[in-house]
Backbone bond lengths (Angstrom), bond angles and torsions (degrees), N, CA, C in turn:
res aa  C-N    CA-C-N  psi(-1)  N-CA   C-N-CA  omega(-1)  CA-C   N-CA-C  phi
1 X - - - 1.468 - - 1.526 109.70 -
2 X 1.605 106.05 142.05 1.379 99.76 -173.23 2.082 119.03 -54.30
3 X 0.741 133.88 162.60 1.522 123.09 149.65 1.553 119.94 -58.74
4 X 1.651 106.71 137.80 1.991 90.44 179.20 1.278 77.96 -161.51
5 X 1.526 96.84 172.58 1.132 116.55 179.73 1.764 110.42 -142.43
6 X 1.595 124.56 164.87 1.324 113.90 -142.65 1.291 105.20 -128.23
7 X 1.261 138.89 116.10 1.608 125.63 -165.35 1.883 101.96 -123.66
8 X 1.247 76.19 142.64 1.891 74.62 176.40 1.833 101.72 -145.54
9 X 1.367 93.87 118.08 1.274 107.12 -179.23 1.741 112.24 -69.39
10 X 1.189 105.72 140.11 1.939 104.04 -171.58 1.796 104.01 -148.27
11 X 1.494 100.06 145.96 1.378 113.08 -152.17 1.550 92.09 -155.83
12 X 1.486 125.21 70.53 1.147 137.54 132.26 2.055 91.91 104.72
13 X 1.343 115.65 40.28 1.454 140.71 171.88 1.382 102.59 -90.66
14 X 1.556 115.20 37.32 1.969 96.49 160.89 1.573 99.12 -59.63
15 X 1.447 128.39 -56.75 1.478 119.54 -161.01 1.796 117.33 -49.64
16 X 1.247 99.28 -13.35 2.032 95.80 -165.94 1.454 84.46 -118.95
17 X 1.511 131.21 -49.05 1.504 100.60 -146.41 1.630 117.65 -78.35
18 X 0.836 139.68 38.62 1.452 142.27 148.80 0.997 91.08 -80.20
19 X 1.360 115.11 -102.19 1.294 119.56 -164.84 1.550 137.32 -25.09
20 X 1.502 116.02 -31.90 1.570 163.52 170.52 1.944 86.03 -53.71
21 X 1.308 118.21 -68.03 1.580 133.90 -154.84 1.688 90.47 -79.84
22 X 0.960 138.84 -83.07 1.771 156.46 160.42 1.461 82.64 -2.42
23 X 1.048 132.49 -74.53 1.930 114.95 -163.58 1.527 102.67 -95.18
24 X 1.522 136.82 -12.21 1.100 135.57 150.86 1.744 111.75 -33.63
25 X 1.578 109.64 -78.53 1.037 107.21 -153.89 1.517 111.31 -89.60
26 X 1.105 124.05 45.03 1.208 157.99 145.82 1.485 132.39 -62.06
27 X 1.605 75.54 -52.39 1.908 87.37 174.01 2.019 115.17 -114.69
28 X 1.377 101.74 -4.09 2.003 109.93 177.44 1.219 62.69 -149.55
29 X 1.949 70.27 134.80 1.721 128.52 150.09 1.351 119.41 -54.63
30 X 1.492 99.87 -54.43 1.533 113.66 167.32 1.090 151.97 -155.44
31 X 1.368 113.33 134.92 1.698 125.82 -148.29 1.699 104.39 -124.72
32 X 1.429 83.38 153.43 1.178 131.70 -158.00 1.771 128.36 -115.02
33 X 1.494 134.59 61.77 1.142 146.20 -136.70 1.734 97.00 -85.27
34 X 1.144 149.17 87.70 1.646 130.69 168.87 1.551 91.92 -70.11
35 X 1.441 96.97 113.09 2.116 100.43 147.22 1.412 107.32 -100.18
36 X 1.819 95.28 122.48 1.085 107.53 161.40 1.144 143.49 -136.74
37 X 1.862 80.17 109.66 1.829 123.73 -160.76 1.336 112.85 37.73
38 X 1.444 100.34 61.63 1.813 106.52 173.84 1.289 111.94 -69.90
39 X 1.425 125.83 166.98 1.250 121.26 -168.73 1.544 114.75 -144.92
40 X 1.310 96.33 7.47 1.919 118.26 160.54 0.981 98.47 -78.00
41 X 2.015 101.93 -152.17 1.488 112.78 -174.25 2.005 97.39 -110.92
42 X 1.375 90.16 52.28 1.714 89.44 174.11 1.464 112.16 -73.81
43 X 1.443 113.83 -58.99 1.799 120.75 169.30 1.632 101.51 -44.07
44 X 0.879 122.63 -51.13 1.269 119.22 -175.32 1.496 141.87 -56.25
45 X 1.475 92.83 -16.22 1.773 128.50 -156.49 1.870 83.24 -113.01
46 X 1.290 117.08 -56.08 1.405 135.24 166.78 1.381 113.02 -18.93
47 X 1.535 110.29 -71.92 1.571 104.66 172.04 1.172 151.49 -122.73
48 X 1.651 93.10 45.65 1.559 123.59 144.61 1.159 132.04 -70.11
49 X 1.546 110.10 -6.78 1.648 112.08 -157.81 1.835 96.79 -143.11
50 X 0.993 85.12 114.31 1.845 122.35 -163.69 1.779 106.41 -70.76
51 X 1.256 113.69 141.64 1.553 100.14 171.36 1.627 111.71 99.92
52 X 1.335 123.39 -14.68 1.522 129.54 -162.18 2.165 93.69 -120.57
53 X 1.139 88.38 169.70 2.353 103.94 -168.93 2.067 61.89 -118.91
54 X 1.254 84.31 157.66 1.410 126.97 151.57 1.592 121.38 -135.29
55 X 1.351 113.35 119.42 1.554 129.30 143.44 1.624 117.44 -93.94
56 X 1.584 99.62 126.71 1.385 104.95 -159.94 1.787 95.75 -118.92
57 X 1.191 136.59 125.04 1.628 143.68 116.40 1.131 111.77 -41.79
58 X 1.197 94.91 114.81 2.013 112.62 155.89 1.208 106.95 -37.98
59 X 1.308 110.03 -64.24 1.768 129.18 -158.84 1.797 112.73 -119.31
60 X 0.503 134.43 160.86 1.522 143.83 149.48 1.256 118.51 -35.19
61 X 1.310 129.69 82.16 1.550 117.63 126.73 1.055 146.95 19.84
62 X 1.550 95.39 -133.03 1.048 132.85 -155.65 1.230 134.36 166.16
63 X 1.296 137.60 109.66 1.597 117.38 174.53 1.292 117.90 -39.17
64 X 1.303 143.96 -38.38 1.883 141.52 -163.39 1.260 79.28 -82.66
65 X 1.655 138.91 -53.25 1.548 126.10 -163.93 1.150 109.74 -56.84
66 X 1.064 128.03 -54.27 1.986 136.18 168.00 0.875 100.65 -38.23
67 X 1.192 133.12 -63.31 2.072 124.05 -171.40 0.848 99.59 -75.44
68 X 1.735 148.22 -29.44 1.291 133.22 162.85 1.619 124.72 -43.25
69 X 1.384 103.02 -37.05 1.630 116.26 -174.80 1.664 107.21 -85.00
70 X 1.359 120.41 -33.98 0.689 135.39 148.20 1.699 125.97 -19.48
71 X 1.707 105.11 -81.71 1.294 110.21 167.39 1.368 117.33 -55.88
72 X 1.493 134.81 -41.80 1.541 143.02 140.40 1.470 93.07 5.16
73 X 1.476 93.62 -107.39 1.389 111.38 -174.13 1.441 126.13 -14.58
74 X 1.504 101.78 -61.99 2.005 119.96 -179.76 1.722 103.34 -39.17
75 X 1.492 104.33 -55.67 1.428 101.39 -158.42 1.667 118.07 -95.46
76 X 1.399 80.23 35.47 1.585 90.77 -177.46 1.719 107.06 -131.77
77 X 1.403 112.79 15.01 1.613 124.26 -175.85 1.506 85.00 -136.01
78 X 1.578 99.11 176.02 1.299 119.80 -146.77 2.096 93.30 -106.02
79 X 1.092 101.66 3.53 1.824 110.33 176.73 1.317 106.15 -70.41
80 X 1.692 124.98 151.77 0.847 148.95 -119.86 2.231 87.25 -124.42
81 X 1.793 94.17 -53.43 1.253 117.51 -150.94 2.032 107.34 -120.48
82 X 0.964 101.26 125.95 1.349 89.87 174.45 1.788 108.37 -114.91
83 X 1.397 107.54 121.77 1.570 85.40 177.15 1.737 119.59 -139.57
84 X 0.972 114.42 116.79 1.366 126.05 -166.55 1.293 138.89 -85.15
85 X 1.131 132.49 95.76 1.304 165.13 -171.26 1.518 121.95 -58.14
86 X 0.982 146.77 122.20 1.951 137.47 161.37 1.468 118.66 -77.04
87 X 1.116 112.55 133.87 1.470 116.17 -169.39 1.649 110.95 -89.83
88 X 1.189 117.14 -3.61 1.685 121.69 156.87 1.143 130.74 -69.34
89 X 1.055 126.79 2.78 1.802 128.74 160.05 1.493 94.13 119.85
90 X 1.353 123.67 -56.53 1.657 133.04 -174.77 1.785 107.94 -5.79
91 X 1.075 116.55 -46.75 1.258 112.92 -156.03 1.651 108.65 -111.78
92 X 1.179 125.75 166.79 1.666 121.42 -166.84 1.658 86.64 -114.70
93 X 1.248 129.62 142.20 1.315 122.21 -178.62 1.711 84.37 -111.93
94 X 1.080 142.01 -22.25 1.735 116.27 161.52 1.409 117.58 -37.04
95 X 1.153 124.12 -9.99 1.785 122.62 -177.90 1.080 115.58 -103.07
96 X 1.349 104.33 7.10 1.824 106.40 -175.80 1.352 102.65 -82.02
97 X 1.160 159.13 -9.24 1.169 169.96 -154.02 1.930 104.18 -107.21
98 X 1.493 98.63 -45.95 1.532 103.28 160.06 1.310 137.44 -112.17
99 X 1.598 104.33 31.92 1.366 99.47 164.40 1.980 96.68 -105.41
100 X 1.585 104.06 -28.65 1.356 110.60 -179.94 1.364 109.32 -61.72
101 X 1.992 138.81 -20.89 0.639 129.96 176.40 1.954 122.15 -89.82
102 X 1.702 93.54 -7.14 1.635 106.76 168.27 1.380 106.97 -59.74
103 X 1.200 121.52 -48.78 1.170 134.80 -163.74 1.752 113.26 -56.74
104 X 1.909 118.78 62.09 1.173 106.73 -172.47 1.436 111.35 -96.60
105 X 1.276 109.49 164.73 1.542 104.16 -179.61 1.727 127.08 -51.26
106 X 0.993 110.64 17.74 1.387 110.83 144.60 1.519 138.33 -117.03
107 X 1.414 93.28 6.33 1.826 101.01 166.32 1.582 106.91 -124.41
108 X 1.387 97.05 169.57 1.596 112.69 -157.36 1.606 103.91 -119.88
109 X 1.625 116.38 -30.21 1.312 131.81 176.07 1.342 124.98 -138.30
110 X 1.029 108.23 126.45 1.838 99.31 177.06 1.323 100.99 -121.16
111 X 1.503 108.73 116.41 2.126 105.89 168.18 1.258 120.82 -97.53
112 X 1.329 108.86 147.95 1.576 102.99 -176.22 1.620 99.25 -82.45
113 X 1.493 113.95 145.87 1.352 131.58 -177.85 1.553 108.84 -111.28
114 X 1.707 117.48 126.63 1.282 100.83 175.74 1.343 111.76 -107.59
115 X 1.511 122.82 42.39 1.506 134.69 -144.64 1.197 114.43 -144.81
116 X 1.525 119.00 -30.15 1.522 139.69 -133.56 1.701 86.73 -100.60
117 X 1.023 126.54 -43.33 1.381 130.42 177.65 1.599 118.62 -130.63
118 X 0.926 131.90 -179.19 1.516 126.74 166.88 1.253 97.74 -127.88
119 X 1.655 123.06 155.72 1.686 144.20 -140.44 1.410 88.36 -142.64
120 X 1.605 115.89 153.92 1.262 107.32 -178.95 1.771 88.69 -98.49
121 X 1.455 103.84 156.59 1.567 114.56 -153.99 1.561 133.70 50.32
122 X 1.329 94.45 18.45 1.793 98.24 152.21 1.711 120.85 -39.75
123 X 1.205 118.70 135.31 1.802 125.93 154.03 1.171 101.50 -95.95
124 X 1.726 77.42 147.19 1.704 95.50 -175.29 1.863 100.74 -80.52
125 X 0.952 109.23 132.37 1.258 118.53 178.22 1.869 124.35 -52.65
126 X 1.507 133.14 131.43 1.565 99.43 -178.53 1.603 131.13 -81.27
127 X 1.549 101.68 144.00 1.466 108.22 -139.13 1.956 98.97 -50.44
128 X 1.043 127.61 -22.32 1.451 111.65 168.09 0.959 130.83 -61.43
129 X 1.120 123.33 -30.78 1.785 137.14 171.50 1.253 115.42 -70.65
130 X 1.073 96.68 -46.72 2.102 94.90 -178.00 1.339 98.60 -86.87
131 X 1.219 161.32 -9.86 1.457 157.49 164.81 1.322 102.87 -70.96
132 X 1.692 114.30 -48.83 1.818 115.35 -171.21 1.436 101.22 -78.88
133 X 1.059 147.29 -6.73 1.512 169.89 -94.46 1.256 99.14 -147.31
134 X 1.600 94.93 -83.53 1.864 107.32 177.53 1.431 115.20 -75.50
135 X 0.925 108.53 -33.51 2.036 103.46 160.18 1.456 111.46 -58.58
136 X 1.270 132.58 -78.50 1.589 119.06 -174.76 1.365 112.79 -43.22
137 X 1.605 108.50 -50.02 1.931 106.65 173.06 1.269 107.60 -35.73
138 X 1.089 125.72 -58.48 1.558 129.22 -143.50 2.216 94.70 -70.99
139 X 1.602 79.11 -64.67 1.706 81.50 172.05 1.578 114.72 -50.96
140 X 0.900 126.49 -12.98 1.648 108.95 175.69 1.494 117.82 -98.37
141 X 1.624 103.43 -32.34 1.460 108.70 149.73 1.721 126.44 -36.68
142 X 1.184 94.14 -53.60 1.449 93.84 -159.32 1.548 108.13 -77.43
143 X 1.605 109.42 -28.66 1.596 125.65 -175.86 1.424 118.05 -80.06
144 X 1.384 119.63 -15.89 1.223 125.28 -162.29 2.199 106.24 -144.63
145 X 0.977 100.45 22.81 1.520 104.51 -153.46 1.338 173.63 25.23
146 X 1.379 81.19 13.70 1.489 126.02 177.21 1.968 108.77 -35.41
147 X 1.389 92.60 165.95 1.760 100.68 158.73 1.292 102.62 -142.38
148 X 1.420 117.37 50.61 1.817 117.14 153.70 1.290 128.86 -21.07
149 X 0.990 121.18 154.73 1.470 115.79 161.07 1.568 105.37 -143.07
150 X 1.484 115.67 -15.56 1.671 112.84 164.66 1.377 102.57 -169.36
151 X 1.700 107.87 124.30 1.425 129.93 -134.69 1.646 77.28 -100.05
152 X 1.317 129.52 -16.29 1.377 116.09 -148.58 1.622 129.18 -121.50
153 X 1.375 79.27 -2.07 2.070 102.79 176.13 1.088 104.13 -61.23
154 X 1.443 107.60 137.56 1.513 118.99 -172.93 1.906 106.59 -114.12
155 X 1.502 109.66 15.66 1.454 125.91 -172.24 1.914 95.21 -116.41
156 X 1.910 97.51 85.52 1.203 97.34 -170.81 1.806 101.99 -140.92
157 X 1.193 120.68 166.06 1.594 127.30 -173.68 1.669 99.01 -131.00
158 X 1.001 93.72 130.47 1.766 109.95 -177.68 1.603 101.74 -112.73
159 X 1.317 116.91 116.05 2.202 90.94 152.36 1.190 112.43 -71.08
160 X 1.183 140.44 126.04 1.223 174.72 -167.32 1.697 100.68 -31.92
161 X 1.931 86.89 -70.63 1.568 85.66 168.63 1.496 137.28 -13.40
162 X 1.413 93.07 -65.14 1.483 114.50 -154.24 1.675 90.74 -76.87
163 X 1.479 137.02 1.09 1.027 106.74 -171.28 2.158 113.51 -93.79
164 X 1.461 93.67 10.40 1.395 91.87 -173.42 1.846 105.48 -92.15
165 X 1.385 116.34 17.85 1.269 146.46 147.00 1.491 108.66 -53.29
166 X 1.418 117.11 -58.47 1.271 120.46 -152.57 1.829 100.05 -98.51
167 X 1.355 103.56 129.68 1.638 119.93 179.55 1.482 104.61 -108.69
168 X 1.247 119.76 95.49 1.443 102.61 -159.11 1.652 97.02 -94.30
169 X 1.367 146.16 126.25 1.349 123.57 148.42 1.460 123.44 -121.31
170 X 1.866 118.28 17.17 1.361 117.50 150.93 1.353 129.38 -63.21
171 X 1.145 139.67 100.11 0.938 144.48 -152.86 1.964 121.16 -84.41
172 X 1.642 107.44 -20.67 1.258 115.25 -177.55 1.447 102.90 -106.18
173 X 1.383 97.42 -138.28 1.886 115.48 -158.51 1.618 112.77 -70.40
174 X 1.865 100.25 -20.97 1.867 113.50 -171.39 1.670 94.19 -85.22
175 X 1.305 140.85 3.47 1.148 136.13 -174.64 1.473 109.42 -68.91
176 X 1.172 145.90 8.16 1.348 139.73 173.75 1.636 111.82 -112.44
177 X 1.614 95.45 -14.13 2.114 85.30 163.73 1.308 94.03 -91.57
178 X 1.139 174.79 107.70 1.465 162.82 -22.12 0.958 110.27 6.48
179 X 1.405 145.76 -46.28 1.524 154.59 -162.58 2.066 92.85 -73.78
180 X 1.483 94.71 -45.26 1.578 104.27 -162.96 1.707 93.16 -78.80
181 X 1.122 123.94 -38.27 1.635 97.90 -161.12 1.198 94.68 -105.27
182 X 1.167 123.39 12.84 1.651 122.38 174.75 1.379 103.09 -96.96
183 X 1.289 135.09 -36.78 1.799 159.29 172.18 1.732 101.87 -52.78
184 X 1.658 112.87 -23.78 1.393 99.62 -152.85 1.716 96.88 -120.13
185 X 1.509 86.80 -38.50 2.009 94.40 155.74 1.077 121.78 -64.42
186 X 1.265 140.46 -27.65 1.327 129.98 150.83 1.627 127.54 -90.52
187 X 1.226 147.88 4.84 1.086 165.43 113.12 1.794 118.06 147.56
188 X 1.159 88.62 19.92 1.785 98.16 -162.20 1.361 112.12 -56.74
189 X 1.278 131.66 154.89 1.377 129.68 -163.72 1.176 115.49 -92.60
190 X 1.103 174.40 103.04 1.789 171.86 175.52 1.393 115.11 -100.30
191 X 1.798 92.30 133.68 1.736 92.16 166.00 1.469 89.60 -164.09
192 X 1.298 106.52 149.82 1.615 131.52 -141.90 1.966 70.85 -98.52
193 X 1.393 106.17 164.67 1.522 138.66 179.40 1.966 84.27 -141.71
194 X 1.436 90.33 134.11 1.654 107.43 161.24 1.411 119.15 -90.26
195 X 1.401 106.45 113.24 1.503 128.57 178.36 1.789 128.03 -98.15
196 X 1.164 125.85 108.14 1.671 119.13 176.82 1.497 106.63 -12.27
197 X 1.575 121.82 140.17 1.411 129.30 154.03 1.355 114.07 -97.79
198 X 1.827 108.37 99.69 1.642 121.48 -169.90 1.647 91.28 -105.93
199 X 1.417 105.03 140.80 1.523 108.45 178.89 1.644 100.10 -138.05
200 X 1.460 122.33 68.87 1.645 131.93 176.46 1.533 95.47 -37.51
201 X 1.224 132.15 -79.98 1.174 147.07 -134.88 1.563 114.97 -157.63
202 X 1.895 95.29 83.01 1.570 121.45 169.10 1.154 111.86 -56.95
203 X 0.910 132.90 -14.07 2.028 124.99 164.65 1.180 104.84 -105.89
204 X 1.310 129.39 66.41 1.367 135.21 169.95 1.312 103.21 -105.12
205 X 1.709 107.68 116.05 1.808 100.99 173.09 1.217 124.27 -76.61
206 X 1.369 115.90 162.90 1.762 126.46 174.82 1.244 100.66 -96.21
207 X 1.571 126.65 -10.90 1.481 130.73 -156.11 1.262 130.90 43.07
208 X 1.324 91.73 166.50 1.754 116.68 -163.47 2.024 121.28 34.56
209 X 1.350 118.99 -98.03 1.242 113.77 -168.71 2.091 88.24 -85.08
210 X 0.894 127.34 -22.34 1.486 115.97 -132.85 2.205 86.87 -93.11
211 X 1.434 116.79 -12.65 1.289 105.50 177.79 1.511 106.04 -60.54
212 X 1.548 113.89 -17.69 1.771 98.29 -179.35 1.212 118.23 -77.22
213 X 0.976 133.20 140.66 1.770 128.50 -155.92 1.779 101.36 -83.32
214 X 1.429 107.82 -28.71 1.441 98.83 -178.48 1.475 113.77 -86.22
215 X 1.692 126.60 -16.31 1.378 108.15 172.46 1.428 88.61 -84.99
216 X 0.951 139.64 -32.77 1.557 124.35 -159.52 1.983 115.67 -55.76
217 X 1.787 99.52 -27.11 1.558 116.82 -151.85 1.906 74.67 -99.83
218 X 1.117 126.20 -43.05 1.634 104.83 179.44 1.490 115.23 -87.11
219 X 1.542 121.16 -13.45 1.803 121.95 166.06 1.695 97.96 -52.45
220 X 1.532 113.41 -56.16 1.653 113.12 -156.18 1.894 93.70 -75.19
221 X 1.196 117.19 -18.37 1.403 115.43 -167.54 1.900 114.75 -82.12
222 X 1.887 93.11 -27.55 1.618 96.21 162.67 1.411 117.04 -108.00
223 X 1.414 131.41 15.19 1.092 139.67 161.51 1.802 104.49 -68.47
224 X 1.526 107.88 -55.78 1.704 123.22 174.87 1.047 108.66 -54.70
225 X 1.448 142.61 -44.72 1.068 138.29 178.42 1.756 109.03 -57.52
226 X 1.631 99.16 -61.88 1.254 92.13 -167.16 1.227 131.38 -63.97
227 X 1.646 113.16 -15.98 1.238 114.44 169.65 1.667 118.50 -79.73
228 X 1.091 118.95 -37.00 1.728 113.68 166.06 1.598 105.23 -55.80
229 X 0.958 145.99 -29.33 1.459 121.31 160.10 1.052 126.38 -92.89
230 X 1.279 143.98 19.91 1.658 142.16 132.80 1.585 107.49 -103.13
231 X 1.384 127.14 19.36 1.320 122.79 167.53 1.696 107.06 -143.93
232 X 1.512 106.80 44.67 1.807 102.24 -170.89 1.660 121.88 -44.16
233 X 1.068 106.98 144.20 1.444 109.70 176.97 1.356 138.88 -127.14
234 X 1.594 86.86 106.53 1.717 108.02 -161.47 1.407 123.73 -64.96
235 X 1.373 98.98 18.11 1.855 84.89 158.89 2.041 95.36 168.76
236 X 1.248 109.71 177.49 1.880 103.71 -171.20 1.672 83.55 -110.62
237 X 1.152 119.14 57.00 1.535 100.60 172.44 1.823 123.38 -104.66
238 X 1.642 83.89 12.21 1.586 72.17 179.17 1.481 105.96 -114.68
239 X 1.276 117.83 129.88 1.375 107.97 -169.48 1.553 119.19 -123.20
240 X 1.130 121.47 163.99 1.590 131.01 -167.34 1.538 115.32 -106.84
241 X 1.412 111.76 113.45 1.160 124.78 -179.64 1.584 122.64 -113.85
242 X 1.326 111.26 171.33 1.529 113.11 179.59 1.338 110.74 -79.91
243 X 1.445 131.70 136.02 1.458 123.73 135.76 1.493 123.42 -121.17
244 X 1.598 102.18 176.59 1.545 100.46 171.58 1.727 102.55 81.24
């Protein structure tokens, strides 16, 4: 298996990330915490627990800024694989072992999909999210040529390489259609791995303007735009398949 290492961006997770790290480092050797600029007792919870790098924000971010630092980080160690995790429960980190093993030398990204199959004890997702969900999917499908099935999983494996491809400067929640039309302008290969649909905590905010579902579905809709014209894309040849 390639070497990788495991980053999980966190934004005021004193309540999960122990627990989050405890079955983390289970499955990676080594991890990689972005705080960003929490203002609980996350730093605090941080360095009690032995064995983990910290990258620290002064201030708050952004989620896309965290995976930005994130990718920072990857291509500055001697790992093969970078693969990134959510520190809210959503994701099973026992699969990190097989999304790192999706990752064969002919793909560049593997995303976890919570769509691609159904899991026994799936949550149903809340109905704003999975509606704004399968609308942007569909539009990025069709704009970029993909066969998505969920544009928005943040339980994904990069080779490292390929990440000096990616210029990230969305800084919030729209930071993963940048990932997509930046992946397709440069030709990188993608195929989604099917991941459990865990939903801890359905009133989880995106904050400030973006909890309204309709600015949120036109923020990610001029985020797409704006990135296909400083990242044009010369042709639909890279396409998105199943693994796992």
């Amino acid at each position: 298996m390639h070497p990788f290492v495991t980053a999980l961006p966190v934004f005021n997770e004193a309540s999960h990330i122990r627990g989050v790290l405890d079955q983390v480092r289970r499955y990676s050797e080594r991890i990689v915490v972005v705080n960003d600029g929490s203002r609980d007792a996350t730093a605090a919870t941080l360095a009690t627990i032995p064995g983990i790098e910290v990258v620290t924000h002064p201030r708050n971010l952004g989620y896309g800024a965290a995976l930005r630092s994130a990718f920072e980080f990857a291509q500055h160690t001697d790992a093969d694989v970078l693969v990134t995790i959510d520190c809210d429960g959503q994701h099973e980190p026992r699969l990190i072992p097989e999304l790192v093993a999706a990752l064969t030398d002919d793909v560049d990204i593997v995303s976890g999909s919570r769509y691609l199959k159904e899991h026994a004890g799936d949550n149903a997702a809340p109905e704003d999210r999975r509606r704004i969900n399968r609308t942007i999917t569909q539009e990025v499908n069709q704009r970029l040529g993909l066969r998505l099935t969920d544009a928005f999983c943040g339980f994904k494996a990069y080779r490292v390489s390929a990440l000096r491809h990616l210029e990230i400067t969305e800084t919030g929640y729209a930071m993963p259609l940048q990932v997509w039309v930046q992946a397709v302008s440069a030709g990188l290969r993608i195929v989604e791995f099917p991941v459990p649909r865990v939903y801890l905590d359905e009133k989880r905010s995106f904050g400030g303007s973006l909890d309204d579902a309709a600015i949120r579905l036109a923020h990610y809709r001029d985020v797409l735009d704006r990135a296909m014209v400083t990242h044009p894309v010369p042709s639909l040849a890279c396409v998105s398949t199943a693994a796992g």
